[in-house]
Structures are given as C-alpha cells and as structure tokens.
C-alpha positions as CSV (number, residue, x, y, z in Angstrom):
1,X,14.6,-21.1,-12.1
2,X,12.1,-19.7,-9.3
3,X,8.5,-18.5,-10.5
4,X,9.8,-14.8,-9.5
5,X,12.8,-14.6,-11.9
6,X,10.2,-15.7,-14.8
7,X,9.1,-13.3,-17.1
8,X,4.6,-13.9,-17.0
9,X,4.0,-12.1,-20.5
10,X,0.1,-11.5,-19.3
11,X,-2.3,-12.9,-16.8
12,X,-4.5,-14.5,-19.3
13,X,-4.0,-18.0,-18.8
14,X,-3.0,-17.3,-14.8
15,X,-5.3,-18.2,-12.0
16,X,-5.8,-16.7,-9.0
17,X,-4.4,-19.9,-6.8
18,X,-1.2,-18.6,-9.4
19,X,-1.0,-15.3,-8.3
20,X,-1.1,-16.3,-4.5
21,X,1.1,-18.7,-5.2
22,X,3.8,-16.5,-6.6
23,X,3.5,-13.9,-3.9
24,X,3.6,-16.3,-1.3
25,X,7.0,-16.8,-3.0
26,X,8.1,-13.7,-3.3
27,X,7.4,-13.0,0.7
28,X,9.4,-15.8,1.7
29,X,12.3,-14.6,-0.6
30,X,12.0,-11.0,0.8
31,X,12.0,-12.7,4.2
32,X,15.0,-14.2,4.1
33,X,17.0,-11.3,2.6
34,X,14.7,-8.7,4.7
35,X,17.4,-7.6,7.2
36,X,19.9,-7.2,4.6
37,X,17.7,-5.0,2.6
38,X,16.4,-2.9,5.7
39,X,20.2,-2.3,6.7
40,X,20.8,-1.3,2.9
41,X,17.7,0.6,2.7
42,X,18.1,1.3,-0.8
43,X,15.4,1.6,-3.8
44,X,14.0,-1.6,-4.7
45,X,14.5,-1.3,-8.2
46,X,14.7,-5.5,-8.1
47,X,11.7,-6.1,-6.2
48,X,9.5,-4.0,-8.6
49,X,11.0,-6.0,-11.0
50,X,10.0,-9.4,-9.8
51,X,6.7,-8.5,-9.1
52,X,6.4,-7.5,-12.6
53,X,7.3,-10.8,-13.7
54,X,5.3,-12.4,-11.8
55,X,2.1,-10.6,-13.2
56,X,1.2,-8.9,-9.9
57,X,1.2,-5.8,-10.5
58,X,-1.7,-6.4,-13.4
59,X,-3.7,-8.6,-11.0
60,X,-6.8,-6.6,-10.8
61,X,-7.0,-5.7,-14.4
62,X,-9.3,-6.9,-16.4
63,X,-9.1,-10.1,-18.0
64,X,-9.9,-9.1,-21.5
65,X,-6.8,-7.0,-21.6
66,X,-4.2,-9.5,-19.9
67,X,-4.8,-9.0,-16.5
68,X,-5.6,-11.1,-13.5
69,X,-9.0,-10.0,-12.8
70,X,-9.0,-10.0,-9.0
71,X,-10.9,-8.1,-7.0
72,X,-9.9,-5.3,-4.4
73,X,-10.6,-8.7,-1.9
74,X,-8.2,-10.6,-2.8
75,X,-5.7,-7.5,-4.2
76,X,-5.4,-6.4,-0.3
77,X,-4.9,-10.0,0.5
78,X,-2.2,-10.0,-2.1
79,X,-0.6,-6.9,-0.2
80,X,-1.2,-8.4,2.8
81,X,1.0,-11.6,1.9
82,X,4.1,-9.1,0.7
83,X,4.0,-7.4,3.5
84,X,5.0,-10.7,6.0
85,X,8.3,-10.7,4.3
86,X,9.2,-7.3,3.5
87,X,6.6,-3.9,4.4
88,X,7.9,-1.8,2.0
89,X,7.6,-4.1,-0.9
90,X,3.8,-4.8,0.7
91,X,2.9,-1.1,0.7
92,X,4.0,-0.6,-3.2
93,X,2.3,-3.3,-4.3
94,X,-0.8,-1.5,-2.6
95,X,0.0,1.8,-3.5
96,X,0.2,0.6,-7.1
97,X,-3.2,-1.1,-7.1
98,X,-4.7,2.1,-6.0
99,X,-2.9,4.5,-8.6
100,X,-3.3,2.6,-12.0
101,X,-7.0,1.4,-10.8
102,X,-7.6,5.2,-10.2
103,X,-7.8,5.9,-13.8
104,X,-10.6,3.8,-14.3
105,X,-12.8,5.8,-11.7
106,X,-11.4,9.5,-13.1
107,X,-10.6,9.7,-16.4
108,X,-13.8,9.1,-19.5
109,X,-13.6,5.2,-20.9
110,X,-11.8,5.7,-23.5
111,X,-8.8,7.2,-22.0
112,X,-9.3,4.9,-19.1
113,X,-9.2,2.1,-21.1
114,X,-5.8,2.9,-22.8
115,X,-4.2,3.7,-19.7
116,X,-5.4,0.3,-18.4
117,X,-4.2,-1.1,-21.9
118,X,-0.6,0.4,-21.7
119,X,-0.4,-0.4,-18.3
120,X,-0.6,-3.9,-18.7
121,X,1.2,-4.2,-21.9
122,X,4.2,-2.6,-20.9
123,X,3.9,-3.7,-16.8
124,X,4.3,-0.3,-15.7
125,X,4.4,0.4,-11.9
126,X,1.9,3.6,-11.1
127,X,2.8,5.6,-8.4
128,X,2.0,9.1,-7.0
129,X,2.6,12.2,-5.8
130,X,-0.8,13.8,-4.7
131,X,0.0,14.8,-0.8
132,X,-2.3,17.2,0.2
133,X,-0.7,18.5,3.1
134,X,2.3,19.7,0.4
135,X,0.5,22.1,-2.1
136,X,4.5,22.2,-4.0
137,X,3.0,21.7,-7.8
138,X,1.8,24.8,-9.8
139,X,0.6,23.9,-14.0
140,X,1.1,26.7,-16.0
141,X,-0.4,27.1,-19.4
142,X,2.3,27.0,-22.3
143,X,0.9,27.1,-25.7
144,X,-1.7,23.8,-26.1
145,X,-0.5,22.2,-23.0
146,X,0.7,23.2,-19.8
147,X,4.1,23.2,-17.8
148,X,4.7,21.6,-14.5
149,X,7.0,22.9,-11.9
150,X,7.4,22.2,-7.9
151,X,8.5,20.1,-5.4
152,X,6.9,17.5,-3.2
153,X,8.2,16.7,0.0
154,X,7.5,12.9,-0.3
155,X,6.5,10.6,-3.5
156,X,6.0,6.9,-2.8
157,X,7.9,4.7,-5.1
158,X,9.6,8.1,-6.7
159,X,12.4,6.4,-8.4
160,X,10.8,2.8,-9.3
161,X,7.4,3.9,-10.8
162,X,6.7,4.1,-14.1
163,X,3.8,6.2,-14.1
164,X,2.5,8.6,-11.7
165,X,-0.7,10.3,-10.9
166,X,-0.1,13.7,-9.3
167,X,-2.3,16.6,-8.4
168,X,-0.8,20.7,-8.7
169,X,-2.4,24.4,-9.1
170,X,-4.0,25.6,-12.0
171,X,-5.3,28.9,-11.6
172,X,-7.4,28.8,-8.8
173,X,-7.7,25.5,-8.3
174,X,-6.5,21.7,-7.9
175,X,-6.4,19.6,-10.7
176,X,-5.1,16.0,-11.0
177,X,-3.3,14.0,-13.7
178,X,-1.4,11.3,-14.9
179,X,1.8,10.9,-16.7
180,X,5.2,9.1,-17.5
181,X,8.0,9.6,-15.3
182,X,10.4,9.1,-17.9
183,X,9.2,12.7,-19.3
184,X,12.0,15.1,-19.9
185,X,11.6,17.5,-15.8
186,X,11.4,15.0,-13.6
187,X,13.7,14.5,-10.9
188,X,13.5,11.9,-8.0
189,X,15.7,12.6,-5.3
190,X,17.9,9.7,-2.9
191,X,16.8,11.9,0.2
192,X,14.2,8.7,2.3
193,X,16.3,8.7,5.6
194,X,13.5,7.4,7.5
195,X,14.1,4.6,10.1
196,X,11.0,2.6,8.9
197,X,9.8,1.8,5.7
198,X,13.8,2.1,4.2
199,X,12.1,0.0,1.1
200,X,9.4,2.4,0.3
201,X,11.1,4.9,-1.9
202,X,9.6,7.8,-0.5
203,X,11.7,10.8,-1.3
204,X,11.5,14.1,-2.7
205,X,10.3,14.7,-6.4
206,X,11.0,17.6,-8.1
207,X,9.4,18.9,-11.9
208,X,11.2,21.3,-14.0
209,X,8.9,22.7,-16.8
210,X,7.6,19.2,-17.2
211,X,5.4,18.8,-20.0
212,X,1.8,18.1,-19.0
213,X,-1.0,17.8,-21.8
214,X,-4.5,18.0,-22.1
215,X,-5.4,14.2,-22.2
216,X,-3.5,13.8,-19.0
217,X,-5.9,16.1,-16.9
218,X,-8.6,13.5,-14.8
219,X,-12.4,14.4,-15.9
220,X,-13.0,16.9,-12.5
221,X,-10.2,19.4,-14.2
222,X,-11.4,19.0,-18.2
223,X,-15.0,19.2,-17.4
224,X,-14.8,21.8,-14.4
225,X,-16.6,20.8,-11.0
226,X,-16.1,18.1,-8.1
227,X,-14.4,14.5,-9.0
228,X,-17.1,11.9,-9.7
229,X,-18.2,9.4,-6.4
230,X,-16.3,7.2,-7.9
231,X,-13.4,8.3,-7.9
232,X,-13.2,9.4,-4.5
233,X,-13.0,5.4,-3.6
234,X,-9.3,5.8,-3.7
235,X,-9.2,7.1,0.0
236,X,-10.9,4.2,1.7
237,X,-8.9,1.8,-0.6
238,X,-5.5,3.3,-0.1
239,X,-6.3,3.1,3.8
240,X,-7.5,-0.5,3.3
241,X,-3.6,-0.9,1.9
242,X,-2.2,0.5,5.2
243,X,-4.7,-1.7,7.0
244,X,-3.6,-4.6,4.9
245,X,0.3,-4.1,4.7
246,X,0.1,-3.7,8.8
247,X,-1.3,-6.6,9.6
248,X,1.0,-8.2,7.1
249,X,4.3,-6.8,8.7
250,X,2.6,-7.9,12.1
251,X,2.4,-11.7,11.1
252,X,5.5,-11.3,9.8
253,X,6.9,-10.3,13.2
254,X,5.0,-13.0,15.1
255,X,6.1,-15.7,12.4
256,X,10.1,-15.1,12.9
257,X,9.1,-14.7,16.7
258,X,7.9,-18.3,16.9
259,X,10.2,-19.4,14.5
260,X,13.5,-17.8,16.9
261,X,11.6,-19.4,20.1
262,X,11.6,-23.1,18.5
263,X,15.3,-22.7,17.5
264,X,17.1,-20.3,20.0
265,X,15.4,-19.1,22.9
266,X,16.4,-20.4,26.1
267,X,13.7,-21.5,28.8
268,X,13.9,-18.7,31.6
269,X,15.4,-20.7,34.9
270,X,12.3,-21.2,37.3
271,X,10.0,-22.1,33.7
272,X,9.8,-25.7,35.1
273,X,10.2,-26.7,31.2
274,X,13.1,-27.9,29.1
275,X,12.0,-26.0,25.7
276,X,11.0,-21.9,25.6
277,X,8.3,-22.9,23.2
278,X,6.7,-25.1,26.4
279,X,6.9,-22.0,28.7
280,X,3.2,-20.8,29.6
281,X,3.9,-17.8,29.6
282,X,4.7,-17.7,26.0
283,X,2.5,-19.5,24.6
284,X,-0.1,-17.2,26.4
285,X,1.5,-14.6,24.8
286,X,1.7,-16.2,21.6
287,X,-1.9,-16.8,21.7
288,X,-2.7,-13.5,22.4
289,X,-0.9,-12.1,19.3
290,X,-2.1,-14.8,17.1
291,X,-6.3,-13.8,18.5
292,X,-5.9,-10.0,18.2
293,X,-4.2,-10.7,14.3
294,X,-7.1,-12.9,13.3
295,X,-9.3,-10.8,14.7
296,X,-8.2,-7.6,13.0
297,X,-7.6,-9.7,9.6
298,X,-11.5,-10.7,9.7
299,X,-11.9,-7.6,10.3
300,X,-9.9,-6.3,7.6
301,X,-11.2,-8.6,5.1
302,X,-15.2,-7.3,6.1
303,X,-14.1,-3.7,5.1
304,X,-12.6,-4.6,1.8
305,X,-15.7,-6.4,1.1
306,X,-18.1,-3.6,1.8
307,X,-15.5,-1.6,0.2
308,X,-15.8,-3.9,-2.9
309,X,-19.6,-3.6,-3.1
310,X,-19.9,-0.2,-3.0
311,X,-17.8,0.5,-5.5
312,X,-18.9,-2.6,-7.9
313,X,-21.9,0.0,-8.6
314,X,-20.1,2.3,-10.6
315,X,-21.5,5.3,-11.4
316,X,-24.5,4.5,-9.6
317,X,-22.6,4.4,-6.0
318,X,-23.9,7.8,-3.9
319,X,-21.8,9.6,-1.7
320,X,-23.6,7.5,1.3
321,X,-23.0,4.4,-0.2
322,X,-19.3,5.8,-0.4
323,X,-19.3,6.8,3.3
324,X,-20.4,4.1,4.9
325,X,-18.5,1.3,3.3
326,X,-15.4,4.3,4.0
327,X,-16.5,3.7,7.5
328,X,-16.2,0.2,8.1
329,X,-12.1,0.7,6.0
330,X,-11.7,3.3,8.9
331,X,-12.6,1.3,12.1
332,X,-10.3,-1.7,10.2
333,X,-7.6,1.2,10.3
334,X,-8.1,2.0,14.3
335,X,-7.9,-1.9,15.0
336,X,-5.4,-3.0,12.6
337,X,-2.9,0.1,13.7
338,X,-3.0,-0.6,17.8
339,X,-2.4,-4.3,17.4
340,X,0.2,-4.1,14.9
341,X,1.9,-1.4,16.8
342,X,1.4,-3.9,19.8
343,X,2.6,-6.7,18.5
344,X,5.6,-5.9,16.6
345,X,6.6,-3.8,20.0
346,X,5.8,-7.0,21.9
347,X,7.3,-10.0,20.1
348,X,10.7,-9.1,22.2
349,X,8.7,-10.7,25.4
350,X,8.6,-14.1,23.3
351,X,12.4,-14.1,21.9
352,X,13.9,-12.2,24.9
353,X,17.2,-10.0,25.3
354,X,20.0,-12.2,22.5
355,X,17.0,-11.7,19.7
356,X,17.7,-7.6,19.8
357,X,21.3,-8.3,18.1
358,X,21.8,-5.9,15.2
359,X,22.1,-8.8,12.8
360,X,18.4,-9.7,13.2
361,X,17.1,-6.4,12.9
362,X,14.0,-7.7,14.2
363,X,12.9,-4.2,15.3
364,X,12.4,-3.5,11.4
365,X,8.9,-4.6,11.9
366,X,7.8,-2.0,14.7
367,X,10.1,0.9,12.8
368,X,8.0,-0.5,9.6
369,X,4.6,0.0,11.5
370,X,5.6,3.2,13.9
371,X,6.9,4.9,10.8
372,X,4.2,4.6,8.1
373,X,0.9,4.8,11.1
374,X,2.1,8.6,11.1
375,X,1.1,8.7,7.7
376,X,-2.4,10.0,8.8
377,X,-3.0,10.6,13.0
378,X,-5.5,7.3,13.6
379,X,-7.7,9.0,16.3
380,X,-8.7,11.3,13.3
381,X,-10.0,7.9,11.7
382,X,-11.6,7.0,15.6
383,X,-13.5,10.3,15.4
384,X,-14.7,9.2,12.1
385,X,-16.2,6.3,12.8
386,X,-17.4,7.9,16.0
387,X,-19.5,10.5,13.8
388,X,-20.7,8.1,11.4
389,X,-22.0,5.5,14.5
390,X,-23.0,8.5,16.6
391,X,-24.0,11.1,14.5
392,X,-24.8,9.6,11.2
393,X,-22.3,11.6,9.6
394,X,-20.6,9.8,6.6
395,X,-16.8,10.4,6.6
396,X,-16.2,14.2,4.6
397,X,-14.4,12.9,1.3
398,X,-10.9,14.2,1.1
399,X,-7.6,12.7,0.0
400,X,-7.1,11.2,3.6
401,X,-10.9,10.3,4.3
C-alpha cells in the first residue's frame, strides 16, 4: 500500500523530511494520471482525500495539537511540489494553508484555537469564498444569529472543502466569517468550465437562509473597526501560493519536456547529432528554462521568508512591516508569472510538432498558468513594487494587495 492511500491519524510523530516525502509522492502519482484528470476535469474529491491522509493538509499546525508545525517556508514549498504533477491540486493545497491559518490571525485565541483544534482532528479542508470584486452575500439578522443569502460567482474548492471562510453585507458594512459547509443552505454548483485549472473546483456557490452565528463573525465584525495587521497577512501569502503553484506547474512542464526529448523526439535533419537531447539548440533552450526557474524559485523562497518574519511578530507586526515584506511576495509574483507563462508556452520548441497530440495534453500546463495569472492583472502587482521602490509607498492592504 502507497504512503498516499494511508490514513496519518496526526502529525505528531511525522517529520518534516515525511511530509516532503509524501508529497513528492503524491506529485508523481498526479503526474502520471494528470492528462486523464485534466480531460475529465472533474472535482477532485480523491485528491483532497489523499492529501488528508497523508497529513498535509495539517502541516503548518501546531505541534501541540497534531500538526506538522511547518512554517509558511516550507508550506509554499509543499505547494510548490503538488503543483509539478497536477496545478490544481497545488493551488488547493495553498489555498487551504491560507484559509484555516487565517483564523489564527482574525478570530480571539480561544476561538482560534478550537478552530485550529477541530481542524486537525477531523482533517477538514478550509476553503473560501471572499471575492471582492463579487459583493453577492448579504447577513441578515434573525433572532440571535443571522441568515446568509447570495451568490458568488467563483468559490475555490466549493464542493471539496470542509470549511469555508466567507465575507457578506451586514448593514453597512463587510464582515467576514467562518463556517461548515455541510450547514443546511449551501449549495455548490458543477458550473467550472474553464480551460485551465479543470482541478480547482472553482464554481458558483450559492446560500439559502444559511445559518450564520455569532461565534462565527472574525474579531473586525464582533468588535467593530479595521481587521487587525495580522490578519491582513493573508493577501501576500495567498499571492506567495500563486507564486509557488506557478513555478511548480512550470517545472512540471520543463520535466515532461526533457523527459519526451530523451524518449521521442527526433533530431531535426541538418542537427549534425544522432539524439534530440544532443541538439544545441535544445539544450540552450533547456538551459534557459532551467536559469530563469531557479532564478524565480530563489526568488520565491526570499519572499516567503521575509513574508515569514514579519508575520512571526504577531501582534507586534505594523502595517510597514506588513508592506514591505508584501512587497518582496509581489515582485516574486511579476517574475514568477512572465517565466511560467514563458516557459510552459515554450516547452513545444524542445518536443516539437508530434508532442501537441491530444493524448498528451501537454498544453495543460500553459492553460493551468494563462488561466489562474488572470486571477489578479500582474502589472497591478508591477506598479506596486514600483511605488514601494520609488515612492516608498507600502502596498494599500486589500483582499488582492
């Protein structure tokens, strides 16, 4: 029986060389079946599944409650990993990171705590459905508790998750939450047609007088006022997930690239050589793609580090301290979108005109990228980074900066 079919009860025995080792797992599995599951493009109820088994989804929990207690380091690493055999499955291991950590940063200790508690116990997937650009949610207050009701256009992982943190209108302004999908009101819909990202589960959710209660409101709508610092570390993170989960989709590309060249690419006629992979031209290529991805994984890996540090302070991390580490996530976004888009575009040059035959679907990976690099236009992130070099103006904190 493979590591990803066992059931891990908790982390608390599991090291961190274990976790890697099981996702490194998983990614090869998902490779293997990747076209097969792109051309199905249904949810990946399975997938979830075997990442809960394998304790990833708890790996940057705490210890003391059965987690793997990883860092946001090695968690985008993680992500980073699933991504080179399937992007989807990459990108929900991220989002999920970001939406059960969150509670931790916006709801008071004790509630926090429990959340973490249940999460773990029960290895429940968090998701979300918190787009901005979608208002859909209104809260109405029903005798001690409220009532939920909307629509949103798109919800990551709206059929697999567990758990979801969402954000609606209550009275005269936003207020964000976090409850159990399997709540009486709460409809996902099968409507993700996209070309990219099949995997993701991104359709429409809808809530029907869903039952919302007190204790499910974040501190910034019990207490009144603006969300904590802390809690505003989401943004940078969750864009350190699409930083992480493209770069991941792009070595994915380049690996099947070179692993098509070695076993079925034909030298072109005037090459001089008798193999492809002894063609210069190639391997100039190949050692192209292979700098830029190093270059933007260093990169990558700096970002979640400053990332890490400011928000290791807690409480006592300032809006500056905030902005600036947001700053070096956002020019790892700008760099780790153009060569991904680059390279999964470009691999074609290296396995040439048989490798574009539907059964390889190897045009998943630049569908994968394209699609989900829409998410949020990247020369808004440029013009970020431009302020904050420029200007010295921190990034303005919002749910996409």
């Amino acid at each position: 029986m493979s590591q990803s079919n066992v059931v891990f009860a908790s982390n608390r025995n599991t090291t961190r060389e274990d976790l890697f080792a099981r996702a490194e797992e998983i990614a090869a599995d998902l490779s293997k079946r990747a076209a097969e599951l792109d051309r199905e493009g249904r949810p990946p109820l399975g997938e979830i599944v075997k990442l809960k088994n394998a304790g990833l989804l708890n790996a940057l929990h705490a210890q003391q409650i059965g987690g793997g207690g990883l860092d946001w380091v090695d968690g985008l690493q993680l992500v980073r990993i699933l991504a080179r055999g399937e992007s989807s499955i990459g990108q929900l291991l991220g989002y999920h990171y970001v939406n059960s950590q969150y509670v931790y940063w916006a709801f008071d200790e004790a509630r926090a705590q429990e959340f973490g508690s249940k999460t773990v116990g029960n290895s429940l997937y968090w998701g979300a459905a918190v787009n901005p650009r979608d208002p859909g949610l209104v809260l109405t207050r029903r005798g001690n508790g409220y009532v939920l009701n909307g629509r949103k256009s798109f919800s990551t992982a709206a059929r697999v998750s567990d758990y979801i943190n969402a954000n609606a209108a209550l009275d005269d302004k936003i207020v964000g939450f976090a409850v159990p999908t399997n709540r009486a009101g709460y409809k996902a819909n099968d409507d993700w047609d996209n070309f990219g990202q099949r995997l993701s589960d991104s359709g429409s959710v809808e809530f029907h007088d869903f039952p919302v209660y007190e204790e499910d409101l974040d501190r910034a709508a019990t207490v009144g006022g603006e969300a904590p610092v802390l809690a505003t570390f989401n943004t940078p993170l969750i864009q350190l997930v699409f930083v992480n989960f493209y770069l991941g989709t792009a070595e994915g590309a380049l690996r099947e690239a070179v692993d098509y060249v070695r076993t079925t690419t034909r030298p072109w006629i005037t090459s001089g050589v008798e193999r492809a992979s002894d063609d210069p031209y190639i391997l100039e290529r190949v050692g192209e793609f292979t700098a830029a991805l190093k270059a933007s994984v260093a990169l990558a890996d700096s970002a979640a580090a400053a990332v890490q540090k400011a928000l290791a302070r807690g409480n006592k991390a300032t809006a500056r301290e905030r902005g600036e580490a947001a700053a070096e996530a956002y020019a790892a976004k700008v760099h780790a979108t153009h060569v991904a888009l680059d390279i999964t575009s470009r691999v074609f040059e290296l396995t040439g005109a048989r490798s574009t035959a539907e059964k390889y679907r190897f045009d998943r990976f630049w569908r994968n990228v394209r699609t989900h690099t829409l998410h949020d236009p990247v020369f808004y992130k440029a013009k970020e980074v431009g302020e904050f070099v420029l200007n010295d103006r921190i990034p303005e904190v919002s749910l996409y900066s």
